[in-house]
VEXKEZA-442578 format. One record per residue (C-alpha): chain; z, y, x. Coordinates in pm, 1 decimal. Each point is the difference from the previous one (the first is absolute). Layout:
N
SITE   c          Z          Y          X
SITE   A          Z          Y          X
...
END
This chain:
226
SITE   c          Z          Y          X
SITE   A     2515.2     3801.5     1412.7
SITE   A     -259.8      259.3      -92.8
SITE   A     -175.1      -41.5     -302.3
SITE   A     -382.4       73.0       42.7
SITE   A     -253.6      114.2     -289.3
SITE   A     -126.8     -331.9      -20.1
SITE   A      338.2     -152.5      -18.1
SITE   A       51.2      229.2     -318.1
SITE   A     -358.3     -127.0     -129.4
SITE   A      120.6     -355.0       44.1
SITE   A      300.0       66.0     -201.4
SITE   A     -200.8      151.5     -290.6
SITE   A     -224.8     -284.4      -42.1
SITE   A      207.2     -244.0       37.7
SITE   A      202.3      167.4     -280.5
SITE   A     -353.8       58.0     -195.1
SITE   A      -33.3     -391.9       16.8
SITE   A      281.4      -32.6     -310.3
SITE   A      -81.6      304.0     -188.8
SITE   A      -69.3      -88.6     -369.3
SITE   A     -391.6      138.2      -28.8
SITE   A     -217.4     -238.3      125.2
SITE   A     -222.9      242.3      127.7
SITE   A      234.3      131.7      231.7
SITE   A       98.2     -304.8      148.0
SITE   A     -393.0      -96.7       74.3
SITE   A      -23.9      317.2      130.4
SITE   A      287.9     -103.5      227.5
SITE   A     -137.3     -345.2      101.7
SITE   A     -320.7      177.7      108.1
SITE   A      155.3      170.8      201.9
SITE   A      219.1     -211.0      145.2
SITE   A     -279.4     -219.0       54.1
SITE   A     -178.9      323.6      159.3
SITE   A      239.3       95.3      232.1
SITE   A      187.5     -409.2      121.3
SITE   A      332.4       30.8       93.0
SITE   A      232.6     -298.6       91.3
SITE   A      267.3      140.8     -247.2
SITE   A     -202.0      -65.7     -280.5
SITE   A      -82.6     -355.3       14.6
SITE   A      353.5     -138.0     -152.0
SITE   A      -32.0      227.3     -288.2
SITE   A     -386.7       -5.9      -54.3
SITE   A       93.3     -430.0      -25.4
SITE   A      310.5       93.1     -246.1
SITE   A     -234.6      220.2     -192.7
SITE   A     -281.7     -281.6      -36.0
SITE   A      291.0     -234.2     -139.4
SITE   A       72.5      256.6     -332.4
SITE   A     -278.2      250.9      -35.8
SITE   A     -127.5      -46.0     -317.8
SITE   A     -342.6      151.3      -17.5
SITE   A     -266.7     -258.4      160.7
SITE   A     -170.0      345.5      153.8
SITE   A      274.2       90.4      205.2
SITE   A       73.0     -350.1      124.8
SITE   A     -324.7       -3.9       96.1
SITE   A       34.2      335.0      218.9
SITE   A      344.8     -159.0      151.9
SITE   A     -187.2     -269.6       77.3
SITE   A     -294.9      206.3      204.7
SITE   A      314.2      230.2      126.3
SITE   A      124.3     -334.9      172.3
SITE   A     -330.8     -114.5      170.5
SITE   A       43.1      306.2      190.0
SITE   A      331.7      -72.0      180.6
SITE   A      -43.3     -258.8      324.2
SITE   A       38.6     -372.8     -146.6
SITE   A      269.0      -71.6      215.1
SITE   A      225.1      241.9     -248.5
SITE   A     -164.6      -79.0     -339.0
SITE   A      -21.2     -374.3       79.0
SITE   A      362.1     -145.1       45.4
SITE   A      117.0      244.2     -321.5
SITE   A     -287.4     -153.4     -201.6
SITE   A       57.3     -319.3       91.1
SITE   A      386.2       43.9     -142.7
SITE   A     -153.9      127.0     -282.5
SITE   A     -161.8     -314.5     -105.7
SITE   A      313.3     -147.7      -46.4
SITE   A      142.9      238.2     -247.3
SITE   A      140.6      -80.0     -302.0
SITE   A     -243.7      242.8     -156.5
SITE   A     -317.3     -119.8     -145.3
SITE   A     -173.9      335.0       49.4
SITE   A      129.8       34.9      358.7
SITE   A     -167.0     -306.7       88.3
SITE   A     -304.6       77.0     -160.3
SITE   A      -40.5      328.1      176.4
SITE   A      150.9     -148.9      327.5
SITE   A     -309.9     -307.1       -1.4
SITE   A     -245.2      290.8     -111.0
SITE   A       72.9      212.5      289.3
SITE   A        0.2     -305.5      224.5
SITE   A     -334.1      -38.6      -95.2
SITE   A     -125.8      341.6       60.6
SITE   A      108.7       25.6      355.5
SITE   A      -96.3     -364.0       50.5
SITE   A      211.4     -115.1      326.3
SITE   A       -4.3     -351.7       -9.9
SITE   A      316.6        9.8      153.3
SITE   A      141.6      -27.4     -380.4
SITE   A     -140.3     -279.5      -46.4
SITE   A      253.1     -257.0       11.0
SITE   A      170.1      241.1     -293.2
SITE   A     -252.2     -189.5     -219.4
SITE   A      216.7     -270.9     -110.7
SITE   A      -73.3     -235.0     -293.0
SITE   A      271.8      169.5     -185.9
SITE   A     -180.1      303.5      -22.0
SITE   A     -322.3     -130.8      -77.5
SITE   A      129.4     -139.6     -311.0
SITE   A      277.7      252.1      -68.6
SITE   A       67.9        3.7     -389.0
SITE   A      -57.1      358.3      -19.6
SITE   A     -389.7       33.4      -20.9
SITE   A      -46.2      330.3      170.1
SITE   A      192.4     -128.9      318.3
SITE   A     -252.2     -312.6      -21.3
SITE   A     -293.3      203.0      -35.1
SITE   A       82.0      217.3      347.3
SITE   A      137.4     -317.4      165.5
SITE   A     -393.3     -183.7     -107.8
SITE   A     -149.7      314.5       95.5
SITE   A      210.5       84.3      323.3
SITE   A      -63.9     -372.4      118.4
SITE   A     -349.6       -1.9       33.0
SITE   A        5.4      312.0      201.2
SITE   A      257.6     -165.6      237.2
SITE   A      -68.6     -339.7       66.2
SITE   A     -121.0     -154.6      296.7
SITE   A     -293.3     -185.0       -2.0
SITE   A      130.2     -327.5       84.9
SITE   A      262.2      108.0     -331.8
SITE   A     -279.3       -6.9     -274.8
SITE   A        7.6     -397.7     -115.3
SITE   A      314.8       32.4      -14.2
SITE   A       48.3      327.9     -166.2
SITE   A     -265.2     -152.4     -281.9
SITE   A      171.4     -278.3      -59.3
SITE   A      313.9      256.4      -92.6
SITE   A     -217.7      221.3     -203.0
SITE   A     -127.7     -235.0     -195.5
SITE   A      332.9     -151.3     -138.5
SITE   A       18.7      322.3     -164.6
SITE   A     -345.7      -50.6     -208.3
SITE   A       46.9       60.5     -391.6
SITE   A      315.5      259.8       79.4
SITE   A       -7.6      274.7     -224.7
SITE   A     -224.5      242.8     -175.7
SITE   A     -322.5      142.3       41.7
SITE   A       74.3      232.8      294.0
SITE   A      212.7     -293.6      198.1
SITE   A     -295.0     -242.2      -10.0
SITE   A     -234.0      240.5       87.2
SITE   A      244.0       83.1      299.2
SITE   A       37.8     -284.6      110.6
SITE   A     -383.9     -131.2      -10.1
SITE   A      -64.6      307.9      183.1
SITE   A      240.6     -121.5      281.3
SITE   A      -94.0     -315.6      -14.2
SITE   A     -423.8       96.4       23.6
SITE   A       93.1      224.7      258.1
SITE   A      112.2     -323.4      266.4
SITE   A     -366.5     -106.7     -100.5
SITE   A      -83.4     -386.3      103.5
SITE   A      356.6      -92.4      110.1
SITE   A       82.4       30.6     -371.9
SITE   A     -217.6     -333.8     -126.5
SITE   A      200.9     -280.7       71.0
SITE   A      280.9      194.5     -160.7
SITE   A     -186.2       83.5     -307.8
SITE   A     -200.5     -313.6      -26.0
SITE   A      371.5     -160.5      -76.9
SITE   A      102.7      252.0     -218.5
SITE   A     -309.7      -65.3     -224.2
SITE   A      129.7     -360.3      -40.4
SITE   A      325.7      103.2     -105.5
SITE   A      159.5     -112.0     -319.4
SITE   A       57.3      386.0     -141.9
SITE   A     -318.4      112.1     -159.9
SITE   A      108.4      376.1       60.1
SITE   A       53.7     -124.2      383.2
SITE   A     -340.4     -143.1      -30.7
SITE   A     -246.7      244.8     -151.6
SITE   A      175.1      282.6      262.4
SITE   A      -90.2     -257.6      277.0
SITE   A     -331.1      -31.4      -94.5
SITE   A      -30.2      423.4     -116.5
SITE   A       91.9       36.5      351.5
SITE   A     -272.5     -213.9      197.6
SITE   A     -233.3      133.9     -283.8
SITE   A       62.7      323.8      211.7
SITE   A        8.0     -136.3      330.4
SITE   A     -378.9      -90.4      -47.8
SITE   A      -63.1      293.2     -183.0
SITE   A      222.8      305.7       34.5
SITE   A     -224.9      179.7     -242.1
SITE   A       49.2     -226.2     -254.6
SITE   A      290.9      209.1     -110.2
SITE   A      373.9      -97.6      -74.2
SITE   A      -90.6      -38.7     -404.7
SITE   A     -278.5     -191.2       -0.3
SITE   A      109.1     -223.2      276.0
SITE   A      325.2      -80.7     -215.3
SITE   A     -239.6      -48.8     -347.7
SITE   A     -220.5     -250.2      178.4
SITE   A      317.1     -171.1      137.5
SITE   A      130.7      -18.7     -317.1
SITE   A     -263.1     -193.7     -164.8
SITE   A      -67.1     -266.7      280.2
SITE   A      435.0      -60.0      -54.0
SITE   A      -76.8        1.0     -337.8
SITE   A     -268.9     -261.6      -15.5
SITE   A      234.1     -248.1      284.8
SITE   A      286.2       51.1     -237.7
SITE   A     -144.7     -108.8     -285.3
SITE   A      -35.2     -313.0      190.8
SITE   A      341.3      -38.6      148.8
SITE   A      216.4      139.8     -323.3
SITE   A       76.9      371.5      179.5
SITE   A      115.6      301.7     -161.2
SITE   A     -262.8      281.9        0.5
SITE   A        0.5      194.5      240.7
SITE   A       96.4      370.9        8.9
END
């Protein structure tokens, strides 16, 4: 077999992908991403699973919206099942960039509350891009069992996600706000807060949800809220 100039340029990036400066291997994913080839779409998915610098994944991610779906889909939808937090992550955040809702069914339960928080936050994220619209009750009501996870950044996430399925959300939520956790509670009611008014801001949403908890659990014996 001959091997062409471009075959020798596929080689080198390829190569580029693992070399230890991370400016070299974005400079490789650009390119990559620049010039598609079907030989790069295994290792571009490998690469997303281990690269350490969030700007890079990032480019590997834009690198794979530029192959055909039919080769980045079936190797990201393997990828979701990896043992690897961060290859799940990347795997649901590239799923959500090209948007084919033929992944969709890839958006188990398991995933949407995986006990890593990163691979929750793509899966919340990825979800709302991908379901169908008769999918969005029931997507809610799955979202919503995950009210009161986490820090800061998770809640936000996940408000976000939730907000974004706009009215299918209430029934969900309107539960949630009855629930017996007060941290389940004042995120239920942060996040319709925000579904009325998304310029109410995360923050402000969460302080005013804290103080009507507050005030109910001072009536029914509950911790305070935090």
């Amino acid at each position: 077999m001959t091997v062409t100039g471009q075959d020798t340029d596929a080689v080198r990036a390829l190569h580029a992908l693992e070399d230890a400066r991370a400016s070299v291997r974005l400079r490789a994913a650009l390119e990559v991403g620049t010039t598609p080839d079907p030989r790069f779409v295994g290792k571009l998915v490998e690469r997303c699973g281990i690269e350490p610098e969030f700007f890079v994944r990032d480019m590997l991610t834009w690198a794979l919206t530029r192959h055909p779906v039919s080769m980045t889909l079936p190797e990201l939808l393997r990828e979701v099942r990896s043992e690897r937090p961060q290859a799940r992550s990347q795997a649901l955040h590239t799923l959500s960039k090209i948007g084919d809702r033929q992944a969709w069914p890839a958006i188990t339960p398991a995933l949407l509350s995986d006990a890593d928080d990163e691979v929750a936050r793509s899966a919340w994220r990825t979800a709302v891009v991908l379901v169908p619209r008769d999918g969005e009750l029931a997507l809610a009501e799955v979202l919503t069992t995950q009210l009161g996870r986490g820090g800061r950044e998770t809640r936000l996430s996940l408000s976000r996600a939730l907000v974004a399925l706009g009215e299918a959300i209430v029934p969900a939520l309107l539960t949630a706000a009855t629930a017996a956790d007060p941290h389940v509670r004042t995120h239920a009611l942060a996040t319709q807060r925000l579904l009325r008014d998304p310029d109410a801001g995360f923050e402000s949403a969460i302080e005013e949800a804290k103080r009507v908890v507050a005030l109910d659990g001072a009536g029914r014996g509950d911790d305070k809220a935090c």
